[in-house]
N, C-alpha and C positions, 0 to 999 in steps of 0.2 A: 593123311590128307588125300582130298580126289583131287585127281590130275586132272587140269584143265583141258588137255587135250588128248583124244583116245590115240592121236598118230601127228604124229610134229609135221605131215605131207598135208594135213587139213590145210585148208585157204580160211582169210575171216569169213569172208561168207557162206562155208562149211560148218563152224563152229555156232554161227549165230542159228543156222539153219537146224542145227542137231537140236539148239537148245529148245529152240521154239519147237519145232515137232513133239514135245516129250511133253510140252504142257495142253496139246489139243487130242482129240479125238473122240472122248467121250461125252463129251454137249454136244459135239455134231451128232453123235449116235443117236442120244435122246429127244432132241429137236426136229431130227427128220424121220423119226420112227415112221415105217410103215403100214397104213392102214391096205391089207388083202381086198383089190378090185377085183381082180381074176386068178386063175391061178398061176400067174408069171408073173402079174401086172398088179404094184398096189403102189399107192399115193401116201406124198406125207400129208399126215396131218393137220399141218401148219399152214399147207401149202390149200386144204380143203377147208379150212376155215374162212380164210384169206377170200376161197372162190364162195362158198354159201353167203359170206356177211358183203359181198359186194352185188350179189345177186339180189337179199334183202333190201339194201337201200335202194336200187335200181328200181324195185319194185313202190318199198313206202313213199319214193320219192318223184314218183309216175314218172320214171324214167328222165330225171333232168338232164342226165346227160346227154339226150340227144334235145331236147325241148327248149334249151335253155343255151345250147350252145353258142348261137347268136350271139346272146346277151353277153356270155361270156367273152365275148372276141371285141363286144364294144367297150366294157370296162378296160377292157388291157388298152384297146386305142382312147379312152379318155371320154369316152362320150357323155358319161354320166357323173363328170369331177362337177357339175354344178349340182348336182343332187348333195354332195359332200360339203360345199358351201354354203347352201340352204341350210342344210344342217345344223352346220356352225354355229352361225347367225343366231341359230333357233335354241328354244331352252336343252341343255345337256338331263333333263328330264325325262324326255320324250323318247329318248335310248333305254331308259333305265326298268327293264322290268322285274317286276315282283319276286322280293327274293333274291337280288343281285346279292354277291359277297361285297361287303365294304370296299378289299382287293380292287376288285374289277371293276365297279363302279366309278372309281378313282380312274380307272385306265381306260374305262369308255371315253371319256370324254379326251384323251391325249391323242395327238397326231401320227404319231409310228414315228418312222426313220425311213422308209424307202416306201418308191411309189410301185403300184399294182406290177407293172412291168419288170422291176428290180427284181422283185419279190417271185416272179414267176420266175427272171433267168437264174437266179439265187438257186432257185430248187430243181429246178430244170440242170443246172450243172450238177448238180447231183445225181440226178437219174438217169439224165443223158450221157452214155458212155461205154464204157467197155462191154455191157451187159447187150448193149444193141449192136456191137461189133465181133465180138467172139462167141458169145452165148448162143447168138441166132443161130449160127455155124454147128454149134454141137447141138442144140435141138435139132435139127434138119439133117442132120446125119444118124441121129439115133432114130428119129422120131417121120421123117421123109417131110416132104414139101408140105403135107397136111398139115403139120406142126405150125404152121405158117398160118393159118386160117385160127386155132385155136387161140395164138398170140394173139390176134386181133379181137376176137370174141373179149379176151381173156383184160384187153385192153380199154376193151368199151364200158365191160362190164366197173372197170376199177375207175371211171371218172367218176361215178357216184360214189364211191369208198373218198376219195379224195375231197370232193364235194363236203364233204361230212366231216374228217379230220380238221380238215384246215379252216373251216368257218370256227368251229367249235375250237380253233387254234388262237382266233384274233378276239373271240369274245370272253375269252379268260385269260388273255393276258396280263401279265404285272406290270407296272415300272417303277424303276426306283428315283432315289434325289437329283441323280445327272442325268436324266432322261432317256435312260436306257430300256425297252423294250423285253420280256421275258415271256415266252410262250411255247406253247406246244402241248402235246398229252403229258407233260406234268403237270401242268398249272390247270387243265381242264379235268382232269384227274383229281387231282388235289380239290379245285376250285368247286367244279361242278356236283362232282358225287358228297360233296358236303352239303351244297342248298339241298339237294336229295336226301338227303338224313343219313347218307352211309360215312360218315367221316373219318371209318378208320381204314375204311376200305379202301378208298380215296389214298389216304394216305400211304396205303399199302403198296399200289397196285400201281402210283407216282413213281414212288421210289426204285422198286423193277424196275421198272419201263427208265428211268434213268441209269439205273445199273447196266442195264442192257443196250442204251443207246449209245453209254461212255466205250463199251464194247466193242460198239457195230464203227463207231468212230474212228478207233483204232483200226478196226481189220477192214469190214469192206468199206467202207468212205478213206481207207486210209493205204493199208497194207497191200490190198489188191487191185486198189488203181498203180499204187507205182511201181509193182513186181510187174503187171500187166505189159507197161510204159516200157520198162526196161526192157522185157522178154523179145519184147515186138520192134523195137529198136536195136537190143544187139543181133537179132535175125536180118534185119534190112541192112545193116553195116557191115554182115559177112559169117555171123552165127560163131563158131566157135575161131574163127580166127580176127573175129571183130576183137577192134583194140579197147573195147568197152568188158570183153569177155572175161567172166570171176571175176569183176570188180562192180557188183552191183550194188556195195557201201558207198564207192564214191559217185555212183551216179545218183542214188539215194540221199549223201549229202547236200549233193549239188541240188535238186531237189527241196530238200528241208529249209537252206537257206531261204531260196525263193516265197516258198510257204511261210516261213517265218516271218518275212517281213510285209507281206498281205494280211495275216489273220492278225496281229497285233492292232490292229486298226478296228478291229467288230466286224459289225452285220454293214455298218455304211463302208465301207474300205470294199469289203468283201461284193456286196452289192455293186460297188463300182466299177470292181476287176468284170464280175458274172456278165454284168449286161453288156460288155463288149466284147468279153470273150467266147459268151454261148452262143449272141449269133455267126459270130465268126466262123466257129468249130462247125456248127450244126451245117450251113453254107458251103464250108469247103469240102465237107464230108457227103454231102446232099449231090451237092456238084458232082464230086467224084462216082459216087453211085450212078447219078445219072448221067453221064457221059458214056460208059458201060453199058448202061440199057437203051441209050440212043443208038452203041454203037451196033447193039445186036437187038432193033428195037422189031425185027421181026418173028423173034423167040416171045416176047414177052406176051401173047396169046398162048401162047405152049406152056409159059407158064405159071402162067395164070388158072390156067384148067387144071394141071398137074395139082396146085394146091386146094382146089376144091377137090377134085377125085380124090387126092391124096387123104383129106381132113375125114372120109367117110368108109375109106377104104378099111374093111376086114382081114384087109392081108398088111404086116408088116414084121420089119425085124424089130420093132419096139414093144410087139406083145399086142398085135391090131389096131382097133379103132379105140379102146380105151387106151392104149400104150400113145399112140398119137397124140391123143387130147391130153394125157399127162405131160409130156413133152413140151407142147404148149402154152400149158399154164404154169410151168414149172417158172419157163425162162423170161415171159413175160409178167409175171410178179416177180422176180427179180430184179424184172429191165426197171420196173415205174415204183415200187417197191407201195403199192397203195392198199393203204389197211396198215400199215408198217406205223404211221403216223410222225415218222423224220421229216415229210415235206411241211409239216403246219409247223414247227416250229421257225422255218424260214420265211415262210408267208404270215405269221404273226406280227411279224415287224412292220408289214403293210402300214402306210397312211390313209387309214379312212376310219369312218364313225357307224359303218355298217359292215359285220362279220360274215355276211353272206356276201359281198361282193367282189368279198377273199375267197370264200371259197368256190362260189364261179369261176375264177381265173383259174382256180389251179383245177378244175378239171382237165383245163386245156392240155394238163402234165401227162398222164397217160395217152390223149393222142398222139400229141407230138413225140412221145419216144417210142412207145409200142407202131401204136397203129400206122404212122407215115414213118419213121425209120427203118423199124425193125422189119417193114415190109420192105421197104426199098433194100436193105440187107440180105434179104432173102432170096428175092427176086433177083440180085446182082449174082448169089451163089448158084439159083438152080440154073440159069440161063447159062455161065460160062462154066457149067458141069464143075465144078470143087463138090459138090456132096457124092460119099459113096455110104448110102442106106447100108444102117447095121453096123457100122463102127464105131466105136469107141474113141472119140477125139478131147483132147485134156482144154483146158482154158487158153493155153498157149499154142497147142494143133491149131483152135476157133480162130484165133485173132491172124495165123496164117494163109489159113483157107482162106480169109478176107483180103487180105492183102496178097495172095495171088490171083482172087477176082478183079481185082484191083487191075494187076498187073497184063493180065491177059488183055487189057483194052488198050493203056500206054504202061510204058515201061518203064518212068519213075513214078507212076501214081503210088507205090508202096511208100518211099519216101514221104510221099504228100499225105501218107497216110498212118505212117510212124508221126508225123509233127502234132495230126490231130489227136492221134488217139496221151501224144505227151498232154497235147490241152484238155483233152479228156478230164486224163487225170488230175493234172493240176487245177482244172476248174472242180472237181469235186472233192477233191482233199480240202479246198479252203473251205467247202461250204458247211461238209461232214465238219470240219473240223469248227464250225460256229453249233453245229446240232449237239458235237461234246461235249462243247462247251456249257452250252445252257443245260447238259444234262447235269452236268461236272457243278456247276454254280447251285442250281438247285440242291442237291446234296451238299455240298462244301461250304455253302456262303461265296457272295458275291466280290468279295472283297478283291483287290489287284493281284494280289502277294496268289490266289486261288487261282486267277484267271492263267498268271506266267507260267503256273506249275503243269498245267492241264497243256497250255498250247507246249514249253518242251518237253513233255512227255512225245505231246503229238507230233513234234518234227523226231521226235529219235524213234517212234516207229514209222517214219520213211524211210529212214536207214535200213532197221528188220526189214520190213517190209521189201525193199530192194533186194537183199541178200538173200528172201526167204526160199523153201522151195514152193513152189505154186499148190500144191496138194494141202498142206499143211494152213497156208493164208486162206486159202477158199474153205476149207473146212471150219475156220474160224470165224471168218466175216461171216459165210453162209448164217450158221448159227446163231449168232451175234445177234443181227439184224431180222432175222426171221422170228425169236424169242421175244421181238419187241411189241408184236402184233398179239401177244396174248392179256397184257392188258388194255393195248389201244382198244382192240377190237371190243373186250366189256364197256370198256366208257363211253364209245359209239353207238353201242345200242343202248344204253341206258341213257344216252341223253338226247336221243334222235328228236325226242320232241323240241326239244331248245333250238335244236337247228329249223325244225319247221316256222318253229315264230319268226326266227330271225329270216329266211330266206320270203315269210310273206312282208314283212316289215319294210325288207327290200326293194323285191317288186312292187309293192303300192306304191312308193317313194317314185321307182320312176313313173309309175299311172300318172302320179300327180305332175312329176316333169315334163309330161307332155313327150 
């Protein structure tokens, strides 16, 4: 027999921590292979796919992201919910173009379950989070102030990736007999590339991308928001003599129950936690930022300049001007995760009758995290000096440096900042954990007995996931999650034109609203 334990001195969260390490490492190797930019400096792969297919639609799409932005910020406020009841009114016909699947046809004409707004804070808890509190920290230290400038570049460019995902999210949705809602890059995957004549490929390229999202569910929507939570919590209660200290199972439990009794509920439950908890988080954490840069509000021309010089500069310890822009791109495709294709499954659930007016809103997704977070993150770092160019800072270093920017303004802001980044987490565990879901249902059937097994799996890796060690979770979710963008990214471009019709279908609709 193998001995359960190498040394009786192990803690549980030793033993869980050992086990899990011995099943990761080599997907991450494969997933972030690097492509040689210079000769210090090369990019993954995945992560330059990610940047060229969001640079593409930026372009086929004359740039909506910034053209169209307006419009998007009036859907979210409601301005165009009578275009939606025109609609109604009007023959379910008129939506139905040439060549629709049966499937979808049926689901055009259905309601959703949550309005524009749910639907935006839904997925927004998702991306909104640790990525823009720790991650910006370890860019900016590897990569200097410049990194700061890339992010945003890197953020603008990804509202068109999103743009494209999540329309192509609501116009192949399913539903079934209880009026349940099913979408995302499976069903547009599946749905779409079959009117296309490819239908095995379709089928192919679904099932990945579900294999990979039940994945990404697990580790980072799941594993690495709450080892995040904890890490950054038992440091603000006292670090190794916090009374939370080696017991990251039970704070993990404590956790799972919470979760357990929100996601039972679906995408409505879940939607109704999001949109009072996102704006909550994002507010207090905004606040807290800027109370900092008001309090040193005559640094913030110093550095401001620093990250323009910085974003151009020839000289750094991350391998120059290309080590900088890797930097960059790296942390903000991870912050918005866009081209990923996880947020259209949450904005599929939308209530409306036009697929473009979903995907409008969630452009809104990569500003709001990248562009105005992760900037205010940044700017809060370089101004009270926490970055030291050239180091090497882990996910849990990141979330430090933050929280002592924090702290150099008032002296419990770190507190006030352990609570958010717990809602952090707990807002994107529930959400991940409905993206699993619909990938988990897709594969398994819909059935209840499917749905119970999929959510406690997912409370019992809260548990891992608390206990884990941080190396091993990030190497996983990374992976996970980044893997998912290889088939999103083919059905994005292969169905680019279906998104055209639908976003002109759109806009006439409001020409005609006046």
């Amino acid at each position: 027999m193998i001995p359960l334990l190498k040394s009786p001195d192990l803690s549980i969260d030793d033993i869980i921590n050992e086990r899990f390490e011995n099943a990761t490492g080599w997907f991450y190797d494969a997933i972030f292979a690097q492509i040689p930019i210079t000769d210090s400096v090369g990019i993954p792969w995945v992560l330059l796919v990610l940047l060229i297919g969001a640079s593409y639609f930026t372009a086929y799409f004359r740039f909506i992201n910034f053209r169209q932005f307006l419009t998007a910020v009036k859907v979210v406020k409601g301005d165009y919910d009578d275009l939606e009841k025109a609609f109604i009114e009007g023959s379910t016909n008129i939506h139905q173009s040439q060549g629709d699947a049966v499937d979808t046809i049926r689901v055009e004409g259905h309601e959703g379950e949550v309005s524009h707004f749910q639907a935006l804070t839904a997925a927004l808890s998702a991306t909104v989070g640790l990525g823009n509190i720790a991650g910006v920290a370890i860019a900016l230290s590897i990569g200097g102030a410049g990194a700061t400038f890339w992010m945003v570049m890197v953020g603008l460019l990804g509202m068109a990736s999103k743009f494209v995902e999540c329309t192509l999210g609501v116009k192949y949705r399913e539903i079934d007999e209880s009026g349940t809602v099913f979408g995302g890059p499976m069903y547009y995957l599946k749905n779409g590339l079959n009117q296309k004549g490819f239908k095995k490929l379709g089928k192919l390229l679904a099932a990945l991308f579900a294999i990979m999202c039940i994945g990404g569910s697990f580790g980072g929507g799941n594993m690495f928001q709450i080892n995040q939570a904890f890490k950054l919590f038992e440091y603000v209660t006292g670090a190794e003599s916090s009374f939370v200290h080696g017991k990251g199972w039970l704070f993990g439990l404590i956790m799972a129950i919470l979760v357990g009794v929100v996601i039972i509920g679906g995408i409505k439950k879940i939607a109704k936690v999001t949109d009072k908890i996102v704006p909550v988080m994002v507010v207090v954490y905004v606040l807290a930022v800027l109370t900092i840069l008001i309090i040193n509000y005559k640094q913030i021309p110093m550095a401001i300049q620093s990250i323009i010089d910085g974003a151009f500069s020839p000289d750094s310890a991350a391998g120059g001007f290309i080590g900088v822009m890797v930097q960059g791109f790296k942390r903000a495709a991870f912050s918005n995760e866009a081209g990923i294709g996880s947020s259209s499954i949450a904005h599929s659930a939308v209530k409306t009758k036009y697929p473009a007016s979903e995907g409008l809103v969630a452009l809104l997704e990569p500003f709001i995290d990248t562009v105005v977070v992760c900037t205010m993150t940044a700017l809060a770092l370089i101004i009270t000096g926490q970055i030291t160019i050239g180091s090497e800072v882990s996910w849990e270093e990141g979330a430090i440096l933050t929280s002592k920017a924090l702290e150099s303004g008032i002296s419990w802001f770190p507190y006030l900042l352990s609570v958010a980044v717990i809602l952090f987490a707990f807002s994107s565990m529930i959400s991940w954990s409905y993206y699993g879901y619909q990938a988990w249902s897709f594969l398994f059937g819909r059935k209840k007995r499917t749905a119970y097994i999929y959510k406690t799996l997912f409370c019992l890796f809260v548990i891992v996931g608390a206990a884990s060690s941080l190396t091993a979770v990030t190497d996983f979710s990374d992976a996970m999650i980044f893997a998912m963008l290889v088939p999103n990214m083919i059905g994005l471009f292969l169905l680019r034109k279906k998104v055209g019709d639908e976003l002109k279908k759109y806009l006439h609709g409001i020409k005609l609203l006046g």
